[in-house]
TORNUTI-38345 format. One record per residue: x, y, z of N, C-alpha, C, O in turn; residue in three letters. Coordinates in pm, 1 decimal, padded with zeros to 6 digits. Example, Ala and Ser with C-alpha at 12.3 -4.5 7.8 and 13.67 -1.06 7.14 Angstrom:
# TORNUTI-38345
@nc1: 01319.0	nc2: -00569.0	nc3: 00780.0	cac1: 01230.0	cac2: -00450.0	cac3: 00780.0	cc1: 01320.0	cc2: -00330.0	cc3: 00780.0	oc1: 01423.6	oc2: -00331.9	oc3: 00846.5	residu: ala $
@nc1: 01285.0	nc2: -00225.0	nc3: 00708.0	cac1: 01367.0	cac2: -00106.0	cac3: 00714.0	cc1: 01290.0	cc2: 00003.0	cc3: 00787.0	oc1: 01340.9	oc2: 00113.8	oc3: 00803.9	residu: ser $
END
This chain:
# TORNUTI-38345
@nc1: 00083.7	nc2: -00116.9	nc3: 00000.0	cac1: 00000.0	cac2: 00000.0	cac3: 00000.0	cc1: 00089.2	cc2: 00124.5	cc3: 00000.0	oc1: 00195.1	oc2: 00141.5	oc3: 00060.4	residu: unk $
@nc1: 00021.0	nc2: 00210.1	nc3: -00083.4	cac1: 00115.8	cac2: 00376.2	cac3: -00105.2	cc1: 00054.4	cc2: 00497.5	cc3: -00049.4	oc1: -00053.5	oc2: 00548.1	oc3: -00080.4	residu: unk $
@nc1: 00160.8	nc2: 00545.2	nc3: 00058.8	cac1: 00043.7	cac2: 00651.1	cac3: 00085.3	cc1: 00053.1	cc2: 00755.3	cc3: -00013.3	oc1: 00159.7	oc2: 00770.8	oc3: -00072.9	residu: unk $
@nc1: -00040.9	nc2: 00824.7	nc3: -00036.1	cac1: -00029.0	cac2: 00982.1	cac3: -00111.7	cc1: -00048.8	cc2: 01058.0	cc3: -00043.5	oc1: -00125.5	oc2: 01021.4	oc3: 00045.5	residu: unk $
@nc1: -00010.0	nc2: 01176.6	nc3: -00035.3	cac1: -00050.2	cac2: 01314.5	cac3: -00033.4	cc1: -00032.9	cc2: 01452.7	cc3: -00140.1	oc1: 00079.8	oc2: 01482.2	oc3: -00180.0	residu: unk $
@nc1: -00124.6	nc2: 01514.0	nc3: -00171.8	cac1: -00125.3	cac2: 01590.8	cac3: -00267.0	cc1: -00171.2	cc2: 01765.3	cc3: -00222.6	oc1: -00233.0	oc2: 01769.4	oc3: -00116.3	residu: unk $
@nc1: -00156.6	nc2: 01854.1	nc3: -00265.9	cac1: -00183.9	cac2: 01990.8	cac3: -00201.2	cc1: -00192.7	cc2: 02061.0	cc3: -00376.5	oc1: -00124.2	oc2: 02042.4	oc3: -00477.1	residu: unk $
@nc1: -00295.6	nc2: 02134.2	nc3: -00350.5	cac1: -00373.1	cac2: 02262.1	cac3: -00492.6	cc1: -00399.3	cc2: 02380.0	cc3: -00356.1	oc1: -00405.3	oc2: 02383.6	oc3: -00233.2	residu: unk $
@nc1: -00412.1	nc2: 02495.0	nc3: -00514.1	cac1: -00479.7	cac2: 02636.2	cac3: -00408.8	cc1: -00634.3	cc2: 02610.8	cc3: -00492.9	oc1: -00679.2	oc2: 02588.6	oc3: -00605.3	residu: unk $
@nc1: -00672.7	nc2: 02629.3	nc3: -00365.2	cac1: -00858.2	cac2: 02677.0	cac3: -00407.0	cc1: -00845.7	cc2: 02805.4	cc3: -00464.6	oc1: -00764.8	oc2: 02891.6	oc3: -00430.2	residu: unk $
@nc1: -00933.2	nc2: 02813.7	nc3: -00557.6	cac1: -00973.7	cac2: 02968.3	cac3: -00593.6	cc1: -01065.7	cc2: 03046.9	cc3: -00498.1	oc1: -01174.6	oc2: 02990.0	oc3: -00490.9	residu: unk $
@nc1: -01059.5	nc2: 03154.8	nc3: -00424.6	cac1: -01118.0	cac2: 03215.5	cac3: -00343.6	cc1: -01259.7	cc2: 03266.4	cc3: -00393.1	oc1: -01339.7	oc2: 03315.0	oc3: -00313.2	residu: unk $
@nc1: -01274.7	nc2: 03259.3	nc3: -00466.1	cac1: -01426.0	cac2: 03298.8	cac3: -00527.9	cc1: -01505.7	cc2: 03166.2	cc3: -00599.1	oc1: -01620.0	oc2: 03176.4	oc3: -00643.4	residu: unk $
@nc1: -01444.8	nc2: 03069.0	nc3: -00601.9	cac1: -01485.9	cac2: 02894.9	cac3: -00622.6	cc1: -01473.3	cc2: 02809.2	cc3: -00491.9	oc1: -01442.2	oc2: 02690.2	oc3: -00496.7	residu: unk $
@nc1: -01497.6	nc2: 02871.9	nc3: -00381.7	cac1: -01505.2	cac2: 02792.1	cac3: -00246.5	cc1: -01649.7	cc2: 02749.3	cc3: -00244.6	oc1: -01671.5	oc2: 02629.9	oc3: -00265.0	residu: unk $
@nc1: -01727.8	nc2: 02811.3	nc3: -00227.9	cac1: -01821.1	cac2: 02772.2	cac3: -00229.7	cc1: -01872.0	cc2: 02645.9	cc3: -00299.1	oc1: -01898.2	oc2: 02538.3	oc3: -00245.3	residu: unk $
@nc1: -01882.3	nc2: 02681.5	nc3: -00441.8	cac1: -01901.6	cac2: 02612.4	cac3: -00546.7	cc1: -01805.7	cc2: 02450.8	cc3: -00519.5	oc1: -01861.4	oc2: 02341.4	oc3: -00529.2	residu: unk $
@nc1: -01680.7	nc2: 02464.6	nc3: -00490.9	cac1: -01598.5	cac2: 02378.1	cac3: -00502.3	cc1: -01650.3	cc2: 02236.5	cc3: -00320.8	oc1: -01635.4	oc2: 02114.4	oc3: -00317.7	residu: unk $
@nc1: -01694.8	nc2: 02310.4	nc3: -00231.2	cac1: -01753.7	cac2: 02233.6	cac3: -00107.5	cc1: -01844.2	cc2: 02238.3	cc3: -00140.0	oc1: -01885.0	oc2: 02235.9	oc3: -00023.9	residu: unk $
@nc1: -01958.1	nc2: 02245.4	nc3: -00211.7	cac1: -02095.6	cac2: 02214.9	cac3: -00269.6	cc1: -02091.2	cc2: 02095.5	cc3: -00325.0	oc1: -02152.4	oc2: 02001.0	oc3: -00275.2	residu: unk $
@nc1: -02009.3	nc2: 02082.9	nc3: -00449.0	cac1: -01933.3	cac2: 01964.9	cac3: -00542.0	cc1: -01916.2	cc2: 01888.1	cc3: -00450.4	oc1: -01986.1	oc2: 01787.4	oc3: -00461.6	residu: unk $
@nc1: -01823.2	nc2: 01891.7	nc3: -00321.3	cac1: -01799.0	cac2: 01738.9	cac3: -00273.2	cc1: -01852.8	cc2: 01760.3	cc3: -00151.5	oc1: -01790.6	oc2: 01727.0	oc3: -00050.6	residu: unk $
@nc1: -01962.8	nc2: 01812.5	nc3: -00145.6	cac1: -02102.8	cac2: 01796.2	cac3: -00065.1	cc1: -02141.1	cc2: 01640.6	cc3: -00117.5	oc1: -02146.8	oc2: 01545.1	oc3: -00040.1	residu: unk $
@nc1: -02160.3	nc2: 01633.9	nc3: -00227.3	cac1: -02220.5	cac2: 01523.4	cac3: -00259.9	cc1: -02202.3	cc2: 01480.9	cc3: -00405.5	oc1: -02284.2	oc2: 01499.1	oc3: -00495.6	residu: unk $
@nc1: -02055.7	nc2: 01408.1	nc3: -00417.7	cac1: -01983.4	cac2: 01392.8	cac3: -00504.5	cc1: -02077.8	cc2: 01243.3	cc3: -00628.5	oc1: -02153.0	oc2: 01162.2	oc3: -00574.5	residu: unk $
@nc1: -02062.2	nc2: 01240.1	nc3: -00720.9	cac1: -02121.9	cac2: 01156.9	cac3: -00796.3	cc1: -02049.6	cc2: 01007.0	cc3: -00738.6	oc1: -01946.5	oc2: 00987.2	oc3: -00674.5	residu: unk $
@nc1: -02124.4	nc2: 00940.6	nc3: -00777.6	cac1: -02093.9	cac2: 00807.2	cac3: -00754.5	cc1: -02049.3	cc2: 00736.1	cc3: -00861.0	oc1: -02014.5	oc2: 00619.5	oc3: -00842.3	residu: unk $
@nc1: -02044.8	nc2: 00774.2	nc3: -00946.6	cac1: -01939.5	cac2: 00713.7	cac3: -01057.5	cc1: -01823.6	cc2: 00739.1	cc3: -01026.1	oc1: -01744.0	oc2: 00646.4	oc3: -01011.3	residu: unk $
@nc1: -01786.2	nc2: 00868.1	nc3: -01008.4	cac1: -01637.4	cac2: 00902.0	cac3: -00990.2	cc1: -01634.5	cc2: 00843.7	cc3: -00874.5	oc1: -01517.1	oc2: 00806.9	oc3: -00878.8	residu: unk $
@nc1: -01676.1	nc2: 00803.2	nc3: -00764.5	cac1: -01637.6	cac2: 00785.0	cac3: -00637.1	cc1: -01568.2	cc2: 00582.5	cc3: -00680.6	oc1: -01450.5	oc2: 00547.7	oc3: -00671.5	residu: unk $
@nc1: -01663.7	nc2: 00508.9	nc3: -00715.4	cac1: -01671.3	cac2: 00400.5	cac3: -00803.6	cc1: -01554.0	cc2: 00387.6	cc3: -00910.8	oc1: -01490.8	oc2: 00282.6	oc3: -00923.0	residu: unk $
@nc1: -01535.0	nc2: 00474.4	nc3: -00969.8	cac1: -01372.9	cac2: 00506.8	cac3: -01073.0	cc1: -01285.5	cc2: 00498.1	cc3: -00976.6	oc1: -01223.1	oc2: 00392.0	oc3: -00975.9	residu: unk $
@nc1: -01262.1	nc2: 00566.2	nc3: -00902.7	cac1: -01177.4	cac2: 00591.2	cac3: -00763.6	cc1: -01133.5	cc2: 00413.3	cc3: -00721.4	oc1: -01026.7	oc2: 00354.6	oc3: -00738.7	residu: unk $
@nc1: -01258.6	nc2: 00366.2	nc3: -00664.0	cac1: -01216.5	cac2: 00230.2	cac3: -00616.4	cc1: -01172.0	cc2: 00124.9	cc3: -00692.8	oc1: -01082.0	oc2: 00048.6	oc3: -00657.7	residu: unk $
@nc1: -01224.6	nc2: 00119.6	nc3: -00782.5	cac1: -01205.5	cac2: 00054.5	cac3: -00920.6	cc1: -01039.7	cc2: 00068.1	cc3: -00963.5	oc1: -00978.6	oc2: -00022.4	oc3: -01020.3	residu: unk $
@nc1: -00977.8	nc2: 00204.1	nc3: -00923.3	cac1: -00866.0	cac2: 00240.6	cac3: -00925.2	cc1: -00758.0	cc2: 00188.3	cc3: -00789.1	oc1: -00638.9	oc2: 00218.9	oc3: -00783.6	residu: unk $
@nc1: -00799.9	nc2: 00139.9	nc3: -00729.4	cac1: -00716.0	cac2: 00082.0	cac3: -00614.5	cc1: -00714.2	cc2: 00187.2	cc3: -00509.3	oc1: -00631.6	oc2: 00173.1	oc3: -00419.2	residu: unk $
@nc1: -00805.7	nc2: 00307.1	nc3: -00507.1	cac1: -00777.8	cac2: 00437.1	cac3: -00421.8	cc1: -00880.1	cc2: 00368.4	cc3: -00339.2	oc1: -00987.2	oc2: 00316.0	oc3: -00370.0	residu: unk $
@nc1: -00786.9	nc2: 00389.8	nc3: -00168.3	cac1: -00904.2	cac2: 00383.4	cac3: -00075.7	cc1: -00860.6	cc2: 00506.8	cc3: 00025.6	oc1: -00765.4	oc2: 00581.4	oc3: 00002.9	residu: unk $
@nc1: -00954.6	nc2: 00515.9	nc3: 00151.8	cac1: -00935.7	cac2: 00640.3	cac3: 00184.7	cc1: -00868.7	cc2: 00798.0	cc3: 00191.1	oc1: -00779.7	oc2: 00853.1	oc3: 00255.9	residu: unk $
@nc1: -00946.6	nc2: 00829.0	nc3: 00105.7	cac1: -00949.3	cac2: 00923.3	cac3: 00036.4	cc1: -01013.6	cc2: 01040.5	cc3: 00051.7	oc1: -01122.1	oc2: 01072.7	oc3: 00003.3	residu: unk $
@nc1: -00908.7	nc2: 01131.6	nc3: 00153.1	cac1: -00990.9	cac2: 01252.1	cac3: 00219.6	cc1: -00922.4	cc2: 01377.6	cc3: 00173.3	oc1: -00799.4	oc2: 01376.2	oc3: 00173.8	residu: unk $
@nc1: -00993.8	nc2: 01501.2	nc3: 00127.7	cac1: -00946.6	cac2: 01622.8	cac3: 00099.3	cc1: -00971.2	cc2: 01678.6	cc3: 00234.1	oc1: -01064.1	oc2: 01647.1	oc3: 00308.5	residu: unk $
@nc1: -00881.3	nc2: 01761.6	nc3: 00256.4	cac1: -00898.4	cac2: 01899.9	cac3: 00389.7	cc1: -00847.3	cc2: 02039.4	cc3: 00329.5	oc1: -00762.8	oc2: 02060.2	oc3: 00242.5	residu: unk $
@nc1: -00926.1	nc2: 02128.0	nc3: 00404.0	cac1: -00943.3	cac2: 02259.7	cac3: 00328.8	cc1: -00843.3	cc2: 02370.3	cc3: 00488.0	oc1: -00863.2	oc2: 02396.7	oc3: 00606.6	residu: unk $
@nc1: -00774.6	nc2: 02388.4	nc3: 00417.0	cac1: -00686.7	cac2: 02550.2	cac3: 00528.9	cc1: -00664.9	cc2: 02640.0	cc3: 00455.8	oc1: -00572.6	oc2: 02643.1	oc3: 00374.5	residu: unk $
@nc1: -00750.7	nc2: 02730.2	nc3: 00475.4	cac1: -00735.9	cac2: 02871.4	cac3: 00361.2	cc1: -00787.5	cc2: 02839.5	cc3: 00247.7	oc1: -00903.8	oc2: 02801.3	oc3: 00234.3	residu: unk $
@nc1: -00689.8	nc2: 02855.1	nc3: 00139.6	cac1: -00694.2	cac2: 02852.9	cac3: 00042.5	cc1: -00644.4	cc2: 02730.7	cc3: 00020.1	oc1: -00641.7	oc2: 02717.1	oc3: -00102.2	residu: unk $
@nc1: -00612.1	nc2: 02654.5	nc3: 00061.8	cac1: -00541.1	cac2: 02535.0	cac3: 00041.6	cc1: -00613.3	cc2: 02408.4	cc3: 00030.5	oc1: -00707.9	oc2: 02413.5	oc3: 00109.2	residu: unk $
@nc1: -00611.2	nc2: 02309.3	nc3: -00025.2	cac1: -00673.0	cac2: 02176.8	cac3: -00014.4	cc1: -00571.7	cc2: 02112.4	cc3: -00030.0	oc1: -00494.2	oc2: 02136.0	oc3: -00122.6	residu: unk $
@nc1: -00552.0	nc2: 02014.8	nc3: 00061.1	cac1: -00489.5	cac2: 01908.9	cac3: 00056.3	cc1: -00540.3	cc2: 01756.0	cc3: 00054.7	oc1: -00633.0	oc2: 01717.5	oc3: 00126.0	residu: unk $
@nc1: -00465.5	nc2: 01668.3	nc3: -00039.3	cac1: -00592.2	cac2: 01551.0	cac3: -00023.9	cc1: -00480.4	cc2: 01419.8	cc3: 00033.0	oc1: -00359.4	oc2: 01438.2	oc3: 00020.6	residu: unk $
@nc1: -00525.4	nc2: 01308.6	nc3: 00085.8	cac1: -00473.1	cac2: 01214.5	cac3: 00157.1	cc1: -00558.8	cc2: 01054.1	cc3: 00083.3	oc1: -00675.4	oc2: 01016.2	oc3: 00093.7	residu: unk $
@nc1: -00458.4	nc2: 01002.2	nc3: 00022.3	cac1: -00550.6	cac2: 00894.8	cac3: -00029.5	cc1: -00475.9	cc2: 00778.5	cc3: 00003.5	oc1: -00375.5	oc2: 00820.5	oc3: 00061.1	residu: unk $
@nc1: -00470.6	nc2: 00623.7	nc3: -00004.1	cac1: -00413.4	cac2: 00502.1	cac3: -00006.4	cc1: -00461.7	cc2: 00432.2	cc3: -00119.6	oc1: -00576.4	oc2: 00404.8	oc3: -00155.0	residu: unk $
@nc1: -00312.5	nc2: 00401.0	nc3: -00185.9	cac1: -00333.9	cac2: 00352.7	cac3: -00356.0	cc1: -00270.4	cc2: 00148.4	cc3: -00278.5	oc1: -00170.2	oc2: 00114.2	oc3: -00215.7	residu: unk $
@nc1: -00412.8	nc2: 00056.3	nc3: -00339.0	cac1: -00376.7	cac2: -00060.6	cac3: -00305.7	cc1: -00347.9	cc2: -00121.7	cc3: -00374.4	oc1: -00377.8	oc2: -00239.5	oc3: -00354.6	residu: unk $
@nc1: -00260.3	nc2: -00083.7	nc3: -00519.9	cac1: -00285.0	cac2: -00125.4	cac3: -00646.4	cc1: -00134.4	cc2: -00165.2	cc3: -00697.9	oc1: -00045.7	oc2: -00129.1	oc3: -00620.6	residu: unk $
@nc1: -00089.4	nc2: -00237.4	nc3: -00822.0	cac1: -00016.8	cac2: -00220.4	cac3: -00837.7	cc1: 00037.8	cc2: -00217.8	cc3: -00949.3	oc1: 00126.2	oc2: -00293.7	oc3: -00989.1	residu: unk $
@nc1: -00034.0	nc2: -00091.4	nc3: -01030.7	cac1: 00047.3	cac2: -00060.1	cac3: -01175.4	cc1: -00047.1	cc2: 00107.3	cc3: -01145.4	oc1: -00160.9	oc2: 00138.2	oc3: -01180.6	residu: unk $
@nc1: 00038.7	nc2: 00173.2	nc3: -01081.8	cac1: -00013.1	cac2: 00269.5	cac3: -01042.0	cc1: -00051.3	cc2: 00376.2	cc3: -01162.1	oc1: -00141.3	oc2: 00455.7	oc3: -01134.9	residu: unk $
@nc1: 00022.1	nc2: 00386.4	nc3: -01319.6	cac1: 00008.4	cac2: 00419.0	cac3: -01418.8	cc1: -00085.0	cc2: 00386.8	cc3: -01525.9	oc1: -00108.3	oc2: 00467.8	oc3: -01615.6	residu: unk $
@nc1: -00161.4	nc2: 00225.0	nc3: -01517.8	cac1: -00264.8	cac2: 00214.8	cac3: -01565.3	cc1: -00361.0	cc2: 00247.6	cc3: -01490.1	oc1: -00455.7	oc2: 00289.7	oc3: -01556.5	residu: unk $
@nc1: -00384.6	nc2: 00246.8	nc3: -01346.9	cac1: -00506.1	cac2: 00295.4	cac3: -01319.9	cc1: -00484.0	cc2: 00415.1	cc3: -01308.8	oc1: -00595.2	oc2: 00467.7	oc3: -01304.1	residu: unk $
@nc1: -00378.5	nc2: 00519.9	nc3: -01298.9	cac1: -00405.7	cac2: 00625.9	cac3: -01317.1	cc1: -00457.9	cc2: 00676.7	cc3: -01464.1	oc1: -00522.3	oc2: 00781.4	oc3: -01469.5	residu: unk $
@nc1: -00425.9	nc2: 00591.6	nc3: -01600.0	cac1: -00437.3	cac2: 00636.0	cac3: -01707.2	cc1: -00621.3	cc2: 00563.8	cc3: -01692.8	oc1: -00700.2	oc2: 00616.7	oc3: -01771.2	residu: unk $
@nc1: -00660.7	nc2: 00489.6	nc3: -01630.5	cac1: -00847.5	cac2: 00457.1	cac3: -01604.4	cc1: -00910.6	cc2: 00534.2	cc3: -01580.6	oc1: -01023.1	oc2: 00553.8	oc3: -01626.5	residu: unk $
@nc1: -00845.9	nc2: 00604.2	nc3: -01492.9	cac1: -00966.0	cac2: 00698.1	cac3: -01381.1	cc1: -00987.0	cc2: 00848.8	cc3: -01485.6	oc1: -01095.0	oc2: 00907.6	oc3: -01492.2	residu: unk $
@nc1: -00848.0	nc2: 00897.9	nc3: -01569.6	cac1: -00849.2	cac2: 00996.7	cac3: -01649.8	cc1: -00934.8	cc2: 00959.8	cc3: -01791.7	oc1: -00982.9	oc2: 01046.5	oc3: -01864.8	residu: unk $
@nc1: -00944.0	nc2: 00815.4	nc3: -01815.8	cac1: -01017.0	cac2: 00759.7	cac3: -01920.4	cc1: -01184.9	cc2: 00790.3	cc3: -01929.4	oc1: -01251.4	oc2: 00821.2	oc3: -02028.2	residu: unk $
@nc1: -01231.8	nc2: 00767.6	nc3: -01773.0	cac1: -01333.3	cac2: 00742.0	cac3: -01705.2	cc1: -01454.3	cc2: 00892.6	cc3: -01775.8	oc1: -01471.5	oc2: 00996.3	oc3: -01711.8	residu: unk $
@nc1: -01509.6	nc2: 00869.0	nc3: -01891.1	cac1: -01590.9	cac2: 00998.5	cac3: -01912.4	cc1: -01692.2	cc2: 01076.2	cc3: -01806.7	oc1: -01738.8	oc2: 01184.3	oc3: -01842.8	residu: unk $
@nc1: -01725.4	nc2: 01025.2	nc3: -01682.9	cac1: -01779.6	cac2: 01101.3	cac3: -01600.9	cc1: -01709.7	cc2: 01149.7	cc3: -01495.7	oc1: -01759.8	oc2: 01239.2	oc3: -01427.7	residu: unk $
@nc1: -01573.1	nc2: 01094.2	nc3: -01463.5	cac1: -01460.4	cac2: 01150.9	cac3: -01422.6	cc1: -01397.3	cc2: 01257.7	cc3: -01492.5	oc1: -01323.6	oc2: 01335.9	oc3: -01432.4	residu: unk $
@nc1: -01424.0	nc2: 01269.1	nc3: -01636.3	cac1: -01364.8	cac2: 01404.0	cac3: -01682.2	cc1: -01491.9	cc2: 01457.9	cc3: -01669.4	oc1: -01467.5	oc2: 01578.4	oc3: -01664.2	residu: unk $
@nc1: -01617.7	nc2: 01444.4	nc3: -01660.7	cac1: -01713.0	cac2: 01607.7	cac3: -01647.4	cc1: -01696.8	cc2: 01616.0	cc3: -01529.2	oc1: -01715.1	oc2: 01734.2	oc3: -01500.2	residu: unk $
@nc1: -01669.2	nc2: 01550.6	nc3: -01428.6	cac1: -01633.2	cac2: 01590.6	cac3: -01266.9	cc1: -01483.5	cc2: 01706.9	cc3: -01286.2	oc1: -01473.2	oc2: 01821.2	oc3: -01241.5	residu: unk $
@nc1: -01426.6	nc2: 01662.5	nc3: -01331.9	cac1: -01333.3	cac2: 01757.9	cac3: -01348.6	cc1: -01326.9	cc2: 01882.5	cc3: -01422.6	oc1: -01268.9	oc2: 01980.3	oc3: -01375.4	residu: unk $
@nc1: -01377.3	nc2: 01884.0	nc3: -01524.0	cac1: -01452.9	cac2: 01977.4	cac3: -01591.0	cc1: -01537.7	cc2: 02111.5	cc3: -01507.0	oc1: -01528.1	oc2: 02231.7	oc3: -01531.7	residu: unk $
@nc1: -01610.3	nc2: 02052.3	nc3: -01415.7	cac1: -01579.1	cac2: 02185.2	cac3: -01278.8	cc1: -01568.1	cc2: 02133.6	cc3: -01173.9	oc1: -01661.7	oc2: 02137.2	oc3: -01094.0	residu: unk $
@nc1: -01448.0	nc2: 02070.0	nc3: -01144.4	cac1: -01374.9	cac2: 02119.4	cac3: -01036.6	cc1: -01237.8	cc2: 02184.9	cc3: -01079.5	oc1: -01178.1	oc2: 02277.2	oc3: -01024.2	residu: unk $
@nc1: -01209.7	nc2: 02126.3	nc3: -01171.7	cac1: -01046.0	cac2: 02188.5	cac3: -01235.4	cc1: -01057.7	cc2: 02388.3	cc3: -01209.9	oc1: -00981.7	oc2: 02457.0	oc3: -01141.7	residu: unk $
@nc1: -01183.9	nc2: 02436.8	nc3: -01295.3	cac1: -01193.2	cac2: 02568.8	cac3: -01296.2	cc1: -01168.7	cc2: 02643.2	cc3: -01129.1	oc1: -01130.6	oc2: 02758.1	oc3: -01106.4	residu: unk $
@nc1: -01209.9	nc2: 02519.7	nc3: -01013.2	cac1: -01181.0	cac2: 02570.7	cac3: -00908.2	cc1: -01089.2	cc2: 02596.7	cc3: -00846.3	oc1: -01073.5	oc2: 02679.9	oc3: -00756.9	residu: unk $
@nc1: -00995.7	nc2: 02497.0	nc3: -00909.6	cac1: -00853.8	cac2: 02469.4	cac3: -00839.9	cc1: -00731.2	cc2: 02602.5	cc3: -00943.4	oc1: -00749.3	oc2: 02656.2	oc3: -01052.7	residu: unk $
@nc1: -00611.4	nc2: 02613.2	nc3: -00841.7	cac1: -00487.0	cac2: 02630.7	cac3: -00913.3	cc1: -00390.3	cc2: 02614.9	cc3: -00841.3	oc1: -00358.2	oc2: 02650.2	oc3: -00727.9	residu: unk $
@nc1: -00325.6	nc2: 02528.4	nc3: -00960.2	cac1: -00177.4	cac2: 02435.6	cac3: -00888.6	cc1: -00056.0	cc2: 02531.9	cc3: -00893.1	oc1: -00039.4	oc2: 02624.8	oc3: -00972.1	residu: unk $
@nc1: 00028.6	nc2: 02489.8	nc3: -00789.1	cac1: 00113.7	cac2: 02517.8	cac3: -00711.4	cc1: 00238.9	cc2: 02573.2	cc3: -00799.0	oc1: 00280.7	oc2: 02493.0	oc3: -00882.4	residu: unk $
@nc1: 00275.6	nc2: 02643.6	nc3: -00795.0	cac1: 00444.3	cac2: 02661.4	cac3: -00867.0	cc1: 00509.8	cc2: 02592.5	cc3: -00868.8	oc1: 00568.0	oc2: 02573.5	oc3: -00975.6	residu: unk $
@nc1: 00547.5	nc2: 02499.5	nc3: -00736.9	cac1: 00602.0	cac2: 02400.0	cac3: -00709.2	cc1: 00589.1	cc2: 02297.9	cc3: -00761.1	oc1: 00689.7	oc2: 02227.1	oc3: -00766.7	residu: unk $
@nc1: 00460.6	nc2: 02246.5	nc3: -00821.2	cac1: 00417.4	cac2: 02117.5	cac3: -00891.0	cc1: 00516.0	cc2: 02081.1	cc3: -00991.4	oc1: 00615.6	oc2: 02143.6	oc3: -01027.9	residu: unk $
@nc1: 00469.0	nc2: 01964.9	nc3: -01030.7	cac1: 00604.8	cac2: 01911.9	cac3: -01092.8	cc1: 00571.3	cc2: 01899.6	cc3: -01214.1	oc1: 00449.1	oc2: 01912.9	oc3: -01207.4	residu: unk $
@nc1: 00610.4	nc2: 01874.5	nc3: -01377.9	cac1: 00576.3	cac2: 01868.7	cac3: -01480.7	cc1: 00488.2	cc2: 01812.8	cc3: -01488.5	oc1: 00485.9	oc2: 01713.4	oc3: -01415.9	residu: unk $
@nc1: 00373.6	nc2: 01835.7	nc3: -01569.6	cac1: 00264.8	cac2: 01747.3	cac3: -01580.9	cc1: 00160.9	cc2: 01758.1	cc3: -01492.7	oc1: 00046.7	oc2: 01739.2	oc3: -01534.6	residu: unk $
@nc1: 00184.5	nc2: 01790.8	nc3: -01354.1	cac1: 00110.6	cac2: 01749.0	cac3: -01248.7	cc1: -00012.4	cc2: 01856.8	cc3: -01217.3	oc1: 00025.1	oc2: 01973.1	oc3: -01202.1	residu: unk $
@nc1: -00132.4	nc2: 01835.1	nc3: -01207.8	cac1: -00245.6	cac2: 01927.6	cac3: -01137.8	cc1: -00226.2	cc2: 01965.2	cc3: -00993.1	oc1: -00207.6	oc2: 02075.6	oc3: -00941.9	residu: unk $
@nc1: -00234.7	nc2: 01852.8	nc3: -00944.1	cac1: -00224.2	cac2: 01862.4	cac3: -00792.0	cc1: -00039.8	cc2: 01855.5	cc3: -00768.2	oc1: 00014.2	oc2: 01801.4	oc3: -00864.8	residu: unk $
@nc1: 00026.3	nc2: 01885.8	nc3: -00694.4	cac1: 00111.7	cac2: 01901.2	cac3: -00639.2	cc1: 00146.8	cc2: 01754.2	cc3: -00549.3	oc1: 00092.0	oc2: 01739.4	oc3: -00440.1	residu: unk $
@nc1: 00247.6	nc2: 01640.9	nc3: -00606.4	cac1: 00242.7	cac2: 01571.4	cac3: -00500.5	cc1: 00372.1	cc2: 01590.6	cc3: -00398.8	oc1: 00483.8	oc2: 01635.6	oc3: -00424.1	residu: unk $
@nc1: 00315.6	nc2: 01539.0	nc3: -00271.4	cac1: 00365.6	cac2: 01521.4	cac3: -00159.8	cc1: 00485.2	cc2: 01445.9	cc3: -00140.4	oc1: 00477.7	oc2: 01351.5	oc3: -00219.0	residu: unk $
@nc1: 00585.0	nc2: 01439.7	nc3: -00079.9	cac1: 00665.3	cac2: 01334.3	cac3: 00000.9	cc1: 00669.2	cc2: 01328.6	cc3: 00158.7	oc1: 00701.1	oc2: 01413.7	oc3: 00241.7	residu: unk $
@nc1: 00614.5	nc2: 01165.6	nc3: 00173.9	cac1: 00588.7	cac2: 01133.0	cac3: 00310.9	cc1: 00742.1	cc2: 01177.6	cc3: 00393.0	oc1: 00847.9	oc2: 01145.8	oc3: 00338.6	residu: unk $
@nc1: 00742.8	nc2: 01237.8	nc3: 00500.0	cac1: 00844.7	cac2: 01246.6	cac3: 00564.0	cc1: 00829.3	cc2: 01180.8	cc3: 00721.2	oc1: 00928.0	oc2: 01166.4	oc3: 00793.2	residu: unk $
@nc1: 00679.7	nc2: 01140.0	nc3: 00767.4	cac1: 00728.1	cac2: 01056.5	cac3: 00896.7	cc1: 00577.4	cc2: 01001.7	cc3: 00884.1	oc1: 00501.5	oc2: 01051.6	oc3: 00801.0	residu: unk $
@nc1: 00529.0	nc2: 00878.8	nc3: 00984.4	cac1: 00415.8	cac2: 00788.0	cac3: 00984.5	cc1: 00408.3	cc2: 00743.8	cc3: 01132.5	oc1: 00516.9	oc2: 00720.9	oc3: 01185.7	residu: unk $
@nc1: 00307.1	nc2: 00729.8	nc3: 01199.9	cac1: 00341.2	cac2: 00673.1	cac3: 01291.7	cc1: 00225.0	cc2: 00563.5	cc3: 01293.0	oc1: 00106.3	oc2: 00595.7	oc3: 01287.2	residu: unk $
@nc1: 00266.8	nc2: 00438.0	nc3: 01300.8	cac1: 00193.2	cac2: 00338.3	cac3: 01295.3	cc1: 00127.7	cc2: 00251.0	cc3: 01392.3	oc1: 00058.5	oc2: 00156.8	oc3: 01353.8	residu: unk $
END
C-alpha cells in the first residue's frame, strides 16, 4: 500500500461552489476511484489550500491512473472542479495537484 498526499490552491471565489461539489460527489467518480485501487481518500481545506490524503492498493499505479483519467464522467467531474482549483508553482511537470513526500508515519 502507497500513501499519497497531494496539495492545490482553491480559488477564493470557487469555495463555495468547489464544497458544494464534494457535498455530494457523484458516484461514478467515487466508483472510478475504487475501481482504481484508491481507498481512503480525504481532501482537507486551510485557507486557500486543499490538501488531499488517499491510499493507492494497487499495483500498476500508471494504468489505473491512465483509467480513472479515461473514465468519461470523471472528466465532467473535473470539468468543474479543475476551474476551481490552481496548482502550485512547485508542482512538478505534468502534475495538477502538487504531489507530496511522506516524511514521517506513525503506525
Amino acid at each position: 500500500m502507497r500513501r499519497m498526499g497531494q496539495v492545490i490552491r482553491l480559488r477564493v471565489e470557487k469555495r463555495d461552489e468547489y464544497l458544494a461539489l464534494h457535498s455530494q460527489p457523484w458516484p461514478g467518480v467515487l466508483e472510478t476511484l475504487r475501481a482504481a485501487h484508491i481507498q481512503n481518500y480525504s481532501i482537507f481545506l486551510h485557507a486557500d489550500l486543499l490538501f488531499a490524503y488517499f491510499e493507492y492498493h494497487g499495483t500498476d499505479w500508471d494504468a489505473d491512473q491512465a483509467a480513472v483519467a479515461a473514465d468519461p464522467e470523471t472528466r465532467a467531474w473535473w470539468q468543474l472542479t479543475d476551474p476551481c482549483q490552481m496548482p502550485l508553482e512547485s508542482a512538478r511537470a505534468g502534475e495538477h495537484w502538487a504531489s507530496m513526500d511522506a516524511v514521517f508515519y506513525l503506525e
